[in-house]
Every structure is written in structure tokens, then in C-alpha cells.
C-alpha positions in Angstrom: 84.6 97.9 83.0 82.8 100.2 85.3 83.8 103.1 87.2 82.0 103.9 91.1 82.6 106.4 93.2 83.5 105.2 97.0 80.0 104.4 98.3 79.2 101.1 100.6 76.7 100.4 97.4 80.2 100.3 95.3 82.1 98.8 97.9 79.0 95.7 98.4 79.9 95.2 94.5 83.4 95.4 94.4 83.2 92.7 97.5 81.7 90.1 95.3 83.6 90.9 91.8 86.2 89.8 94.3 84.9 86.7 95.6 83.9 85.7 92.5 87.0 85.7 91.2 87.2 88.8 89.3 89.7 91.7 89.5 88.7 95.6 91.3 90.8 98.2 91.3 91.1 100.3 94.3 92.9 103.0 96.0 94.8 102.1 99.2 97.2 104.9 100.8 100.3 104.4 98.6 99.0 103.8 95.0 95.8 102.1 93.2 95.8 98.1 94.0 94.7 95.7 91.5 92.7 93.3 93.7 91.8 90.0 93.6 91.1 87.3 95.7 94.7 85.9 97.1 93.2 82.4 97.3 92.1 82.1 93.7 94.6 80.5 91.6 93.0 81.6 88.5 91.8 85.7 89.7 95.8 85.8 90.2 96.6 84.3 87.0 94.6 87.2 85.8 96.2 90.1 87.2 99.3 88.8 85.8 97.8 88.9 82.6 96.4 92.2 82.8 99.8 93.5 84.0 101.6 91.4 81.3 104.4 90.7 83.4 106.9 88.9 81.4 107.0 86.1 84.3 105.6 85.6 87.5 106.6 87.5 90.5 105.3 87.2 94.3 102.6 90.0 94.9 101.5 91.8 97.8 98.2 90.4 99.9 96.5 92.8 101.6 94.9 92.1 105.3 92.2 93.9 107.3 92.4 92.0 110.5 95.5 91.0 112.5 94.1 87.3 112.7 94.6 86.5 109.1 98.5 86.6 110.0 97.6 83.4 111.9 96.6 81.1 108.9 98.6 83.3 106.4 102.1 83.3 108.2 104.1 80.1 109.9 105.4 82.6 112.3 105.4 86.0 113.1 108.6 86.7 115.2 109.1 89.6 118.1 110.6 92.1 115.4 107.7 91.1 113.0 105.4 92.1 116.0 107.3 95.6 116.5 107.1 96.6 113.3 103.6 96.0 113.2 103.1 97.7 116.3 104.5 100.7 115.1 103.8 100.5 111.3 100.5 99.0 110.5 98.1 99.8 109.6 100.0 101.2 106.7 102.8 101.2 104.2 105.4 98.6 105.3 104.9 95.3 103.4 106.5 92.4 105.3 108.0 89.3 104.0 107.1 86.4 106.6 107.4 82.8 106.1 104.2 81.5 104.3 101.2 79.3 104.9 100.4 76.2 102.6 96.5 78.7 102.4 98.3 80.3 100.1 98.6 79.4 96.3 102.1 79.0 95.2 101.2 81.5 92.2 100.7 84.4 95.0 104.0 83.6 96.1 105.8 82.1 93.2 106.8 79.1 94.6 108.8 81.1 97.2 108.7 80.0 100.9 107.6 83.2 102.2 104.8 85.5 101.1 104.5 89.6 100.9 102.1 91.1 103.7 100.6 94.4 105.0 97.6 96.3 106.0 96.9 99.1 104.6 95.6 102.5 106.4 93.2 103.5 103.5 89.4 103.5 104.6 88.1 102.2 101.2 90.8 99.3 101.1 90.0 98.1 104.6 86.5 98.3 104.3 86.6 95.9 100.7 88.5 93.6 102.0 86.5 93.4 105.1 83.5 92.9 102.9 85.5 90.7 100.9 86.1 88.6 103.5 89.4 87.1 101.9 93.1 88.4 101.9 93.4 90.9 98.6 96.6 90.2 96.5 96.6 93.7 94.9 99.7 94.9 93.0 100.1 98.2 91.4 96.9 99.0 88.8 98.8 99.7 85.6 100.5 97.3 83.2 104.0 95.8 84.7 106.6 98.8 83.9 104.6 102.0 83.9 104.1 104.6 86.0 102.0 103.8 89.1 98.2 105.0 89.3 97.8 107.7 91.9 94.3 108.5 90.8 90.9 107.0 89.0 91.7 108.0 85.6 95.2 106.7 85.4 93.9 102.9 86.3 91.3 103.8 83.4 94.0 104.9 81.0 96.1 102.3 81.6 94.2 98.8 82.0 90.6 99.9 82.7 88.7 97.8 80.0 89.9 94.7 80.7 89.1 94.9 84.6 85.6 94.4 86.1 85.1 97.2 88.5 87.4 100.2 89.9 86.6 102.0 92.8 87.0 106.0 92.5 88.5 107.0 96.2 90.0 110.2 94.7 94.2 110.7 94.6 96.3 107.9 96.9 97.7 110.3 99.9 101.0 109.1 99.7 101.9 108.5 96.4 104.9 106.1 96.7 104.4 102.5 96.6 104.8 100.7 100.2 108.7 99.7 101.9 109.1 96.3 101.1 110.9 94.6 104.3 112.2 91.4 104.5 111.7 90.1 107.7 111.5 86.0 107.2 115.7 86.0 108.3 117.9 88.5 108.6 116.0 92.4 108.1 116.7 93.1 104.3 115.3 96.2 102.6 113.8 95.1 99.1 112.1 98.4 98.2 112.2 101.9 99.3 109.1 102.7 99.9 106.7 105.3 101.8 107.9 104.4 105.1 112.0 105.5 105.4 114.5 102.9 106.4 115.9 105.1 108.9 112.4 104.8 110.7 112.5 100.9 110.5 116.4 101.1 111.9 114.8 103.0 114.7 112.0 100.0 115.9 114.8 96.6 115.1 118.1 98.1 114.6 120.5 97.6 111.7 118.6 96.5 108.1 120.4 94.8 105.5 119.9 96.7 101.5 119.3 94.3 98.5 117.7 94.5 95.0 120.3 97.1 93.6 118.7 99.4 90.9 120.3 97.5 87.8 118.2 94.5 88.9 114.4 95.9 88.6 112.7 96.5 85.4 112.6 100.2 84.7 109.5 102.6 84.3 107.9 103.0 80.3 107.4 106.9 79.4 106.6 108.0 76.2 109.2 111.3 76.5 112.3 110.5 77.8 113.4 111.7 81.4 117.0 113.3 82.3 117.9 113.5 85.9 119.8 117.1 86.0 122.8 117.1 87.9 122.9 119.3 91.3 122.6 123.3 89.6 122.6 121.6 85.9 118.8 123.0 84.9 120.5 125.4 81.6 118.6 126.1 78.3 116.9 123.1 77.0 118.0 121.8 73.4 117.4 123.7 70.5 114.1 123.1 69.0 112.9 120.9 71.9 109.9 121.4 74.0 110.8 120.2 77.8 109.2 119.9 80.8 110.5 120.3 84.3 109.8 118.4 87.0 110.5 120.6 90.2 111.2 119.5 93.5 110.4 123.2 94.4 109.2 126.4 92.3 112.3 127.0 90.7 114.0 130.3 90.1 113.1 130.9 86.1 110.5 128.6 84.6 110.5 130.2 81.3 112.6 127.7 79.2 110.3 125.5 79.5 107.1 124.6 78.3 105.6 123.3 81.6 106.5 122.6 85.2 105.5 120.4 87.6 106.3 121.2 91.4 106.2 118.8 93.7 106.1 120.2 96.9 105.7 124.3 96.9 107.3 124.0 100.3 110.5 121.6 99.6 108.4 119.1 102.2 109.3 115.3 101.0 106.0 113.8 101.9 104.6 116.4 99.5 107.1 115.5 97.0 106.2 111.8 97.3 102.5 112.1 97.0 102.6 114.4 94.0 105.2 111.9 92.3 103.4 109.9 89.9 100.3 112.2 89.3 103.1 114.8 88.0 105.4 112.2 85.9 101.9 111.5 84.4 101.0 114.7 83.6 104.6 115.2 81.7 104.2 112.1 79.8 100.8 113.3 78.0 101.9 116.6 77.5 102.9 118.3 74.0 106.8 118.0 75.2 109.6 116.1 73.7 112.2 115.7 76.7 111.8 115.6 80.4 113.9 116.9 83.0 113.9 115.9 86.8 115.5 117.8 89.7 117.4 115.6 91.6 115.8 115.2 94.8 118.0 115.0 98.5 117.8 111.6 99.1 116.9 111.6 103.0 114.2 109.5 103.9 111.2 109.8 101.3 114.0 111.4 99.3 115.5 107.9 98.5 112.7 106.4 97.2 111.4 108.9 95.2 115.2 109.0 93.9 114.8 105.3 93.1 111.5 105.7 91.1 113.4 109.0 89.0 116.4 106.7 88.2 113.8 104.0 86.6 112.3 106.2 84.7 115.5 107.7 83.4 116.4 107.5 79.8 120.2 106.0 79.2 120.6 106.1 76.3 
């Protein structure tokens, strides 16, 4: 495994590990991608081993050109085409009715296949070179904390990948709003972009995948959501960390704090998400907290990713 800064050098490289069937990591505007070629059977097979997901799942392919839609998609229908309009590039993933292009292991064996293009500079211009459509889920083994930067893909899975590309800390932090759009509109992830926004471009939008059904985040500390004015003393003879939506009022029970947004701004909040949960996790702590954040717009998914990474027990 090797590690390049953003350069069309590393980008030239990371275009053929790709074609070749090997597996890049990359940053795109929502979180680090694990990319491989989306019409290799056997470069897929290996991002699900290198995620060790317990069973296949579909995965996301990335496009850099509109046309691609054409040979990847049966159809594209006229609310398809407004939410592209208004969305893309960036991070809406839409479910469309598939190809036959696509191998059934991108998909698996469903009918329909997982799209977007992504705003990001460095992810457009590698897939461009790639010349292929990019399946690239999440960077990090299947139930941990999404990468935001370099280092976390390198923590996390970095020797058993062939290349990542440095493009410094994702923007936006949260992973992409996954939209069914192949029947009737049905939300299938929170993501960066609200579904209040989507509401706005095609009207009413069906929510499925409730929380109990997704597979919950890995930390090594356990996480407490506090309830609304909850924060107290920590327990006796245990370190804990805070994770702030804003500065709070007295910081000094704990042992560190993490703010995510100094001004209470949810974009903020959403890009600093993961880099902050990271930083908890490594720390000398033995219990984290988590303000509860007001789930309006970017507030719900960033609600979403808290509650998996909760402790229940």
C-alpha cells in the first residue's frame, strides 16, 4: 500500500490500479470511496473482502459523465432528470433500474443499481482517467466509522489496498442521501443532501430502512446520546469525552471535547462528524457522550449516524 498526495502523477496511477483491477482509495465530497472498477467481477469481490461484510450488499458506482446513465440505467424517468438537474454533481445517490453492463455482484442480484456523481475534483478527475464507472463504498471495514481523511483509510484498511489518494479532509463529512427513485420516491438513507430539499424538486418521498434494520457503527469506547439538558457529572472514576454540537457552557468534567460546529451551523456539524467521533475513540477516555443534535435537515442524519454508534447496552 502506498500513500500520494493529489497530483495528476497520482491520479495517472490510481487510473490504472483501477483498470487493472485493483482497489484506490479516494476522497469524494461526502467521505473516502473505496474504488474499483464497477465492471470487474473479481475488483468487487475484493472490496467486499476488504470491508468483510458479512454478505453482499449493492454498492454505490460512481459516474463522471451524464452519458454513462445511458448504458448503466434502463431508464431514467422525468423525476430522475430533476433531481439530477438540481442535485448532481453531488451527494444524492439514485436507485434506477439497472443495465445487464453491470455485474450482478455490484448490484447483488437486485434489478436496480445505486448511482451518483460526485462534486469532488479528485473523484471526477480518476474516474475520468479511469475511464470506467467506480463502484466505491465507504474506505473502512463494514461497521466502522466512515474515513473523513488520509490517515483514517490508513488506520483502518490501508495495507491491504493498492493505492490511496491524499485529497485532504472530505468537505462534507456525511455519507451521500440514498434515494430510491426506480418506483415510488423512497428515502433509504439520510444523507448530506436533506429530504426536505428532495420534497422540494418531486414532492412527497416515501421513508424506509428504519434504524433497527442497519448494522450499527464499532467504537472502542462506548457512546451515550444525552438526553435534551442531561450533560451532569460523568461517573465516578470514569474519563469521558463530550462530543459538542456547540462549545458548551462548563467543559471541565470532562477530559476532552469535541465541537462540532463553534457556530451551531449543521453543515459544520456534519463535516466535523466522523473526524471528531474518531478522535474520541483513540483518546485515553472510557465513555463517550453525544449532545443530541436538532434533527432538521443535516440534523437527521447526523442523528442517524449518533444512534448507530450508540451503546445499548
Amino acid at each position: 500500500m502506498r500513500v500520494l498526495k493529489y497530483s495528476s502523477e497520482a491520479i495517472k496511477e490510481a487510473a490504472s490500479i483501477i483498470k487493472e483491477g485493483g482497489l484506490v482509495a479516494f476522497p469524494t465530497e461526502t467521505v473516502y470511496g473505496l474504488g474499483a472498477s464497477a465492471l470487474n467481477p473479481e475488483a468487487i469481490a475484493r472490496v467486499f473482502e476488504v470491508k468483510r461484510r458479512p454478505h453482499f450488499e449493492p454498492l454505490i458506482v460512481h459516474i463522471a459523465d451524464m452519458m454513462e446513465l445511458e448504458r448503466l440505467c434502463l431508464r431514467v424517468d422525468d423525476r430522475a432528470k430533476k433531481l439530477i438537474k438540481e442535485f448532481w454533481p453531488g451527494p444524492l445517490t439514485l436507485v434506477l433500474p439497472k443495465s445487464d453492463i453491470l455485474p450482478d455482484i455490484v448490484t447483488a442480484g437486485l434489478r436496480t443499481v445505486a448511482i451518483r456523481m460526485p462534486s469532488h475534483p479528485v473523484a471526477l478527475e480518476l474516474i475520468r482517467e479511469a475511464g470506467v464507472p467506480v463502484a466505491a463504498p465507504s474506505a473502512n471495514p463494514s461497521g466502522y466509522l466512515s474515513p473523513t481523511e488520509a490517515s483514517h483509510v490508513m488506520e483502518q484498511i490501508g495495507p491491504e489496498i493498492d493505492l490511496i489518494i491524499d485529497g485532504g479532509k472530505c468537505p462534507l463529512g456525511l455519507e451521500s442521501t440514498v434515494l430510491d427513485i426506480s418506483e415510488e420516491p423512497t428515502l433509504l438513507r439520510a444523507g448530506a443532501v436533506p429530504i426536505e430539499r428532495i420534497k422540494e424538486v418531486i414532492g412527497e418521498v416515501k421513508i424506509s430502512s428504519p434504524l433497527k434494520e442497519k448494522r450499527r457503527y464499532s467504537l472502542r469506547k462506548p457512546l451515550k446520546i444525552l438526553k435534551n439538558g442531561e450533560a451532569g457529572s460523568p461517573p465516578e472514576g470514569m474519563k469521558v469525552g463530550l462530543l459538542a454540537f456547540k462549545p458548551p457552557a462548563d467543559s471541565t468534567p470532562f477530559e476532552m471535547v469535541e465541537v462540532l460546529s463553534l457556530s451551531g451551523d449543521l453543515r459544520e456539524a456534519a463535516a466535523n462528524l466522523f473526524s471528531s467521533l474518531h478522535r474520541l475513540d483513540k483518546a485515553e477516555i472510557d465513555l463517550i457522550y453525544a449532545e443530541p443534535i436538532p434533527e432538521t435537515g443535516l440534523g437527521r442524519a447526523i442523528m442517524e449516524r449518533l444512534r448507530r454508534a450508540e451503546d445499548k447496552k
